[in-house]
C-alpha positions as CSV (number, residue, x, y, z in Angstrom):
1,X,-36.1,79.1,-63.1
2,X,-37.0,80.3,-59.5
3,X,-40.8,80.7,-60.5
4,X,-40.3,76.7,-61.6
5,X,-38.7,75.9,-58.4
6,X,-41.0,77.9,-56.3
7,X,-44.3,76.4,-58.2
8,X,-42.3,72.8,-57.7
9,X,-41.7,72.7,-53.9
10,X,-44.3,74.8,-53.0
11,X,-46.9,71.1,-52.2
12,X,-43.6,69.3,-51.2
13,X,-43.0,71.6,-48.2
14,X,-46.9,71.9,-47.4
15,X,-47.4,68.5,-47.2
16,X,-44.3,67.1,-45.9
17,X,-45.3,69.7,-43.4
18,X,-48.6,68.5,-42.7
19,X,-47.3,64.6,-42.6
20,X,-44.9,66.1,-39.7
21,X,-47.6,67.5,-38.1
22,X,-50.1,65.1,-37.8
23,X,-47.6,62.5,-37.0
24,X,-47.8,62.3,-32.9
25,X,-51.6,62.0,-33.5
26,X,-51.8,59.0,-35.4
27,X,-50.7,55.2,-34.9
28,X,-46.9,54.8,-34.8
29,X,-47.9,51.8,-37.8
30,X,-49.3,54.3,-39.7
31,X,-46.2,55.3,-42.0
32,X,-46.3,51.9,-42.7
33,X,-49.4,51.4,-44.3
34,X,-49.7,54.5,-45.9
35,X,-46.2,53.7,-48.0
36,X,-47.8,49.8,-48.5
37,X,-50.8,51.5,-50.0
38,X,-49.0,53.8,-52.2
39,X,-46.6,51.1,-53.5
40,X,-49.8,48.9,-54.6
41,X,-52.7,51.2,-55.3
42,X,-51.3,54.9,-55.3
43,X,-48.0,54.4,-57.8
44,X,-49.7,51.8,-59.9
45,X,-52.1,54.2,-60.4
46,X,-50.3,57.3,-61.4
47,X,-48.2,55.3,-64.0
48,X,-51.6,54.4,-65.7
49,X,-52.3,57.8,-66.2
50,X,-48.8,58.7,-67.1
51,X,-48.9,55.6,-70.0
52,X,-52.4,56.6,-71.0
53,X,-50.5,60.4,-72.3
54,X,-47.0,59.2,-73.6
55,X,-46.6,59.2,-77.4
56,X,-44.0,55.9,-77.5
57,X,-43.6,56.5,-80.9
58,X,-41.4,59.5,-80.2
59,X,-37.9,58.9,-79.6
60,X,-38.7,55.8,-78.7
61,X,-35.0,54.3,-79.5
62,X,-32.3,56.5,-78.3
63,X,-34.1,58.2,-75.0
64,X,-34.7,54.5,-73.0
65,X,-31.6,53.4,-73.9
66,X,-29.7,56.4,-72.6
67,X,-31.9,56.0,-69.2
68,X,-31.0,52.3,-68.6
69,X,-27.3,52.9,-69.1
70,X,-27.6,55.8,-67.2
71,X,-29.1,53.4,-64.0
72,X,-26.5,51.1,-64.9
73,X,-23.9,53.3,-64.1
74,X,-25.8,54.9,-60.9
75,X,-26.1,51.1,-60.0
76,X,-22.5,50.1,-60.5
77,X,-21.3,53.5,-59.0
78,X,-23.4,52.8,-55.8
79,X,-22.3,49.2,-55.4
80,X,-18.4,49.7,-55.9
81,X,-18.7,52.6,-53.5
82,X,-21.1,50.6,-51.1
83,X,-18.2,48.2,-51.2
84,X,-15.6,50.8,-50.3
85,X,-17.7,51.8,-47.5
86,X,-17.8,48.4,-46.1
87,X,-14.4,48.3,-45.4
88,X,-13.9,51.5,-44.1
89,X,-16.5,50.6,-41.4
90,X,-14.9,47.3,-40.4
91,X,-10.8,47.9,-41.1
92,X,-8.6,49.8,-38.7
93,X,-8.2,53.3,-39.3
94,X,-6.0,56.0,-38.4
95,X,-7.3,58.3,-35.3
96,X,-7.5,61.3,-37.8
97,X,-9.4,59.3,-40.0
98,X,-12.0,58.0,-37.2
99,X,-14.2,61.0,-38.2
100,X,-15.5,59.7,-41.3
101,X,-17.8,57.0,-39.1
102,X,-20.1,60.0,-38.6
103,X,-20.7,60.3,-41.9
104,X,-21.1,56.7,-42.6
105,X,-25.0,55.1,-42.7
106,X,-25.3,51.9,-40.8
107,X,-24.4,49.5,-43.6
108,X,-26.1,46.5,-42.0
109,X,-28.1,45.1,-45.2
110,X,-31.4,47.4,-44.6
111,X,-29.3,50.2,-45.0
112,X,-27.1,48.8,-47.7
113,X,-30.2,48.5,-50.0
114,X,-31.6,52.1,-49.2
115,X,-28.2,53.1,-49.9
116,X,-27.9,51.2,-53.2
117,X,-31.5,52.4,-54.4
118,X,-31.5,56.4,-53.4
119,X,-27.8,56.7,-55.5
120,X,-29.6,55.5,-58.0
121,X,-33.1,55.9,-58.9
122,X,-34.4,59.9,-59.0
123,X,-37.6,61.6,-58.7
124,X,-38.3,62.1,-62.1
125,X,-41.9,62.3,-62.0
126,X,-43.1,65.1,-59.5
127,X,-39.3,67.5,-59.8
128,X,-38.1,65.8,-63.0
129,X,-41.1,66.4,-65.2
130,X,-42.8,69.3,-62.9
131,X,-39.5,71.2,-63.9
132,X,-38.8,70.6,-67.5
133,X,-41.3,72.5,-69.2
134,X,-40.9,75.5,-67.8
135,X,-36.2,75.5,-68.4
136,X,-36.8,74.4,-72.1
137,X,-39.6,76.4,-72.5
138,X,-41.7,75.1,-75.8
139,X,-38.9,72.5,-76.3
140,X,-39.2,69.1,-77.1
141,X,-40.3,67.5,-73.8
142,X,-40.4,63.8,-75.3
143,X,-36.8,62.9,-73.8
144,X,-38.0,64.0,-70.0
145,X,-41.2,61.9,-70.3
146,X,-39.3,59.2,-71.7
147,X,-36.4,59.0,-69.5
148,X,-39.3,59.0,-66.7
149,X,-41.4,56.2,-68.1
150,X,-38.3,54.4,-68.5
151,X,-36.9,55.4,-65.1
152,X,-40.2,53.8,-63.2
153,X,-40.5,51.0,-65.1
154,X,-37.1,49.1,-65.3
155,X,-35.5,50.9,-62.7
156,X,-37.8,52.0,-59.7
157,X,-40.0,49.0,-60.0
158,X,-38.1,46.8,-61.8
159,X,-34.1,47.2,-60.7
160,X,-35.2,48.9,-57.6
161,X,-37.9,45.9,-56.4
162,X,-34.7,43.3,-56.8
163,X,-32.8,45.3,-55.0
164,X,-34.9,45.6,-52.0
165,X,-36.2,42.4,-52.6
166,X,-32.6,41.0,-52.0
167,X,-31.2,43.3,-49.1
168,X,-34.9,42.8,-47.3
169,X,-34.3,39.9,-46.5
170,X,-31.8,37.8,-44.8
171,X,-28.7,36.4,-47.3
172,X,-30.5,32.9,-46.4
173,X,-34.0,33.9,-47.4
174,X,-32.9,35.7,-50.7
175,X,-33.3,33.6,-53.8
176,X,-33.6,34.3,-57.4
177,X,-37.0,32.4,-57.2
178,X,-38.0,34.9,-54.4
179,X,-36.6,37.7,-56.2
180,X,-38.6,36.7,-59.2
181,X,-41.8,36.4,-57.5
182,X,-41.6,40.0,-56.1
183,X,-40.7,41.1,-59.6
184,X,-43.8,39.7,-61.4
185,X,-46.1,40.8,-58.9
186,X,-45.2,44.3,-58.7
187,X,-48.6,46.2,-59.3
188,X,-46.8,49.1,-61.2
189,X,-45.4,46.9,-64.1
190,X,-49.3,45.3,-64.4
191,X,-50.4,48.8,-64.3
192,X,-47.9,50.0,-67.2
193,X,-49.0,46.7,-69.0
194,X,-52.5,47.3,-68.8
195,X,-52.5,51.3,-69.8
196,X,-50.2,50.7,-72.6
197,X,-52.6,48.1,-73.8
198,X,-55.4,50.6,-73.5
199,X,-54.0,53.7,-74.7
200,X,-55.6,53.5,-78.1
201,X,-58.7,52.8,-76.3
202,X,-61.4,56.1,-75.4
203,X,-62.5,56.1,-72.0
204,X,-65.7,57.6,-71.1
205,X,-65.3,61.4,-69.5
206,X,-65.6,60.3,-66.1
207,X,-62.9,57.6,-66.6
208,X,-60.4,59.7,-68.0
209,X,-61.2,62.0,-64.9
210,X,-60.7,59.0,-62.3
211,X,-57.5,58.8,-64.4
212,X,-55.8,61.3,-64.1
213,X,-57.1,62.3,-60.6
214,X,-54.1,60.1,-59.4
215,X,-52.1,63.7,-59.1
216,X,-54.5,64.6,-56.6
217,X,-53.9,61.9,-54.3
218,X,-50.4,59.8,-55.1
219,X,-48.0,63.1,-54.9
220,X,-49.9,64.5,-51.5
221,X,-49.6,61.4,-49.6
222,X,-46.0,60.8,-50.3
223,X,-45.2,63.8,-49.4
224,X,-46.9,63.3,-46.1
225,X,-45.1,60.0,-46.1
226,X,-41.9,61.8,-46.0
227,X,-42.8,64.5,-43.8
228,X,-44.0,61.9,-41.2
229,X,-40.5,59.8,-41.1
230,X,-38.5,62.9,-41.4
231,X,-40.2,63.9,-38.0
232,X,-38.6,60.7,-36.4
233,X,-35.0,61.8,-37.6
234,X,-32.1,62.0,-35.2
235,X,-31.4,65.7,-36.4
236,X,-28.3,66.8,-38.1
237,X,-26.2,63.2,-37.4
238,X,-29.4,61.3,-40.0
239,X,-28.6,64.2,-42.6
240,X,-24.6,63.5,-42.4
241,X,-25.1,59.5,-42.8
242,X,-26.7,60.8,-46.3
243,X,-24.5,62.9,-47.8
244,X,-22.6,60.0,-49.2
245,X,-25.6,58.5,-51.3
246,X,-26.8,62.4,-52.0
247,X,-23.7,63.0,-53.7
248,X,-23.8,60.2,-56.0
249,X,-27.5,60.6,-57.1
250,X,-27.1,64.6,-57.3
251,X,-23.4,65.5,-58.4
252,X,-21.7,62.6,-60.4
253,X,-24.2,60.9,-61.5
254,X,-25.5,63.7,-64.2
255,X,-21.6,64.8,-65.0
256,X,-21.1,61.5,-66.5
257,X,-24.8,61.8,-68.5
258,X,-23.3,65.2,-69.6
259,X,-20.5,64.4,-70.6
260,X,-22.0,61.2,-72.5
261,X,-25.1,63.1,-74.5
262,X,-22.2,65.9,-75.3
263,X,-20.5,63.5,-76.8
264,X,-23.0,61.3,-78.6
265,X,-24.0,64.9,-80.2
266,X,-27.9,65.2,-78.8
267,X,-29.3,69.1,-78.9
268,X,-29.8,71.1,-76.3
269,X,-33.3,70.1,-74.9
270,X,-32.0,66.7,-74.9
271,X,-28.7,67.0,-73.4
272,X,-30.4,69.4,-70.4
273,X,-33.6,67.0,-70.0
274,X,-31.4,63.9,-69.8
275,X,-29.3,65.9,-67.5
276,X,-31.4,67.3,-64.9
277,X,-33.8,64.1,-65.1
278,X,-30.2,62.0,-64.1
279,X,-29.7,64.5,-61.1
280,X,-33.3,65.0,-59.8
281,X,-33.1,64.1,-56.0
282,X,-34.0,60.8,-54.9
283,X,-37.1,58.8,-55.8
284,X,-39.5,58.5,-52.9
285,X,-40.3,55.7,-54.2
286,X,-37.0,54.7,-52.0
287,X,-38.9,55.6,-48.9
288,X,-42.0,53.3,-50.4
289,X,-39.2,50.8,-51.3
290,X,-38.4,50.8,-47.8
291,X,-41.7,50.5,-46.3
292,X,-42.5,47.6,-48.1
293,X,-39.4,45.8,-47.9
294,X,-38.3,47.0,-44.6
295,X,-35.1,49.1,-44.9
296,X,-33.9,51.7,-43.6
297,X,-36.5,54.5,-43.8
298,X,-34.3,56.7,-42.1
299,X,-31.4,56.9,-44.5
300,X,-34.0,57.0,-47.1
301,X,-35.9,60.0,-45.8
302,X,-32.8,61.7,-45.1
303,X,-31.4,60.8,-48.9
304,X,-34.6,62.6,-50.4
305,X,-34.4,65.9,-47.8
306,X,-30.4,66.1,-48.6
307,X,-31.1,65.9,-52.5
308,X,-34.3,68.2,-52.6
309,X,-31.7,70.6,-51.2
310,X,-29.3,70.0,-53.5
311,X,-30.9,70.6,-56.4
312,X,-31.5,73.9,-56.1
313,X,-27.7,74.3,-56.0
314,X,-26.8,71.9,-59.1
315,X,-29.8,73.3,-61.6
316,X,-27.9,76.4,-62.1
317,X,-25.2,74.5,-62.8
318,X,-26.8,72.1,-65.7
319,X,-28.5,75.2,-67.2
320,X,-24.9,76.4,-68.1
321,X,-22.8,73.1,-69.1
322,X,-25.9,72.2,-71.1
């Protein structure tokens, strides 16, 4: 398991590293485009590639449905404790309970929808999947691919798009026509439609190679994404505003998912893989999310440092209940 993490977080530290670096030496609106050109060229393409090797014949009832109720409930738990935290900011408190507004994000609507979207939605593909394979060994990895097919399409770019879609704008410019239009033209949907409708179809050698290439290019630059807005963080106090979020996407969101595969009977690959894919840290898509939608990058990057962390403590901890 340590070899798995090591080989896992091994490009996430180097390039976050490198995005940190180079940071003071590049245009202060280059975060900016770089997440823009990863939401439509950079993810659009990796999902092509990840269509183009899924076999959607196996498992193909159970494993999405368990995904979307599992971002159902990360999406009902956020928004009811979004809610909670909403009043605590605004009503009169006790002085001994003052404290807590250190550990609050800003909850101005920016940050509500980072909030919202990094309880929620996990990185499935680069942890999720990168870690799989090697804790079930040559176990059936059909539920982890599954759950992250699923988990891109209807949730990151589908649930996740409304989402900061809606809190992206002000309460007057959000409309289900507006929300609508961002929906159907999110280039990752087109690009699952497309592959899926290709997948039976041979590319030529160099086309597959352009194909799959997209590893080469998508994970790197998010990482330098990441490594770039984490440089602009206010230290320690951005890390305490995203414990809130990290403890919903990283601790109670995969106790419910275990407790619900226990129950429904799944074996053990399934009920680990459906596990660990329901605690992966946050998506960076949230940090795309937020670039393209302007919200709170901040929050977001914090949200995906805090829950990298995490994991390494709550793996151990799946690996026995499952």
């Amino acid at each position: 398991m340590i070899g798995s993490l090591v080989h896992a977080y091994t490009p996430l530290i180097f390039w976050t590293g490198v995005g940190a670096l180079l940071f003071k030496y590049l245009p202060q609106s280059f975060p900016r485009l770089l997440g823009r050109s990863l939401y439509w060229i950079g993810v659009p393409w990796q999902i092509f590639a990840l269509v183009r090797q899924t076999d959607f014949n196996a498992n193909a009832g159970i494993a999405p449905v368990v995904t979307i109720a599992t971002l159902g409930t990360g999406l009902t738990i956020a928004w009811i404790t979004l809610q909670i935290l909403v009043w605590l900011k605004t009503v009169s408190k006790p002085t001994w309970l003052n404290a807590i507004d250190s550990w609050l994000p800003p909850l101005d609507r920016s940050s509500q929808g980072t909030f919202v979207i990094a309880s929620m939605i996990g990185n499935t593909g680069f942890v999720g999947l990168g870690l799989i394979p090697a804790l079930i060994g040559d176990g059936d990895l059909s539920w982890a691919v599954f759950f992250s097919v699923t988990q891109n399409l209807i949730g990151t770019y589908g649930i996740g798009v409304l989402i900061a879609s809606h809190y992206g704008r002000s309460e007057n410019q959000s409309s289900i026509l507006t929300l609508l239009r961002d929906l159907i033209t999110v280039p990752t949907l087109w690009a699952f439609a497309a592959s899926y409708a290709t997948q039976s179809i041979a590319f030529p050698e160099w086309g597959e190679t352009i194909v799959h290439s997209s590893l080469l290019f998508v994970i790197p630059a998010s990482f330098l994404l990441m490594g770039m807005r984490l440089i602009q963080l206010k230290g320690i106090d951005s890390l305490k505003t995203a414990t809130i979020p990290v403890l919903l996407k990283a601790l109670v969101l995969p106790i419910l998912v275990a407790i619900a595969v226990a129950l429904l009977g799944l074996n053990h690959d399934a009920r680990l893989s459906l596990t660990i894919m329901a605690g992966v840290p946050t998506a960076f898509a949230s940090l795309i999310l937020a670039e393209e939608y302007n919200l709170d990058h901040d929050l977001a990057a914090s949200s995906i440092a805090l829950s990298t962390i995490a994991i390494l403590v709550t793996i151990p901890i799946w690996l026995f209940v499952s």
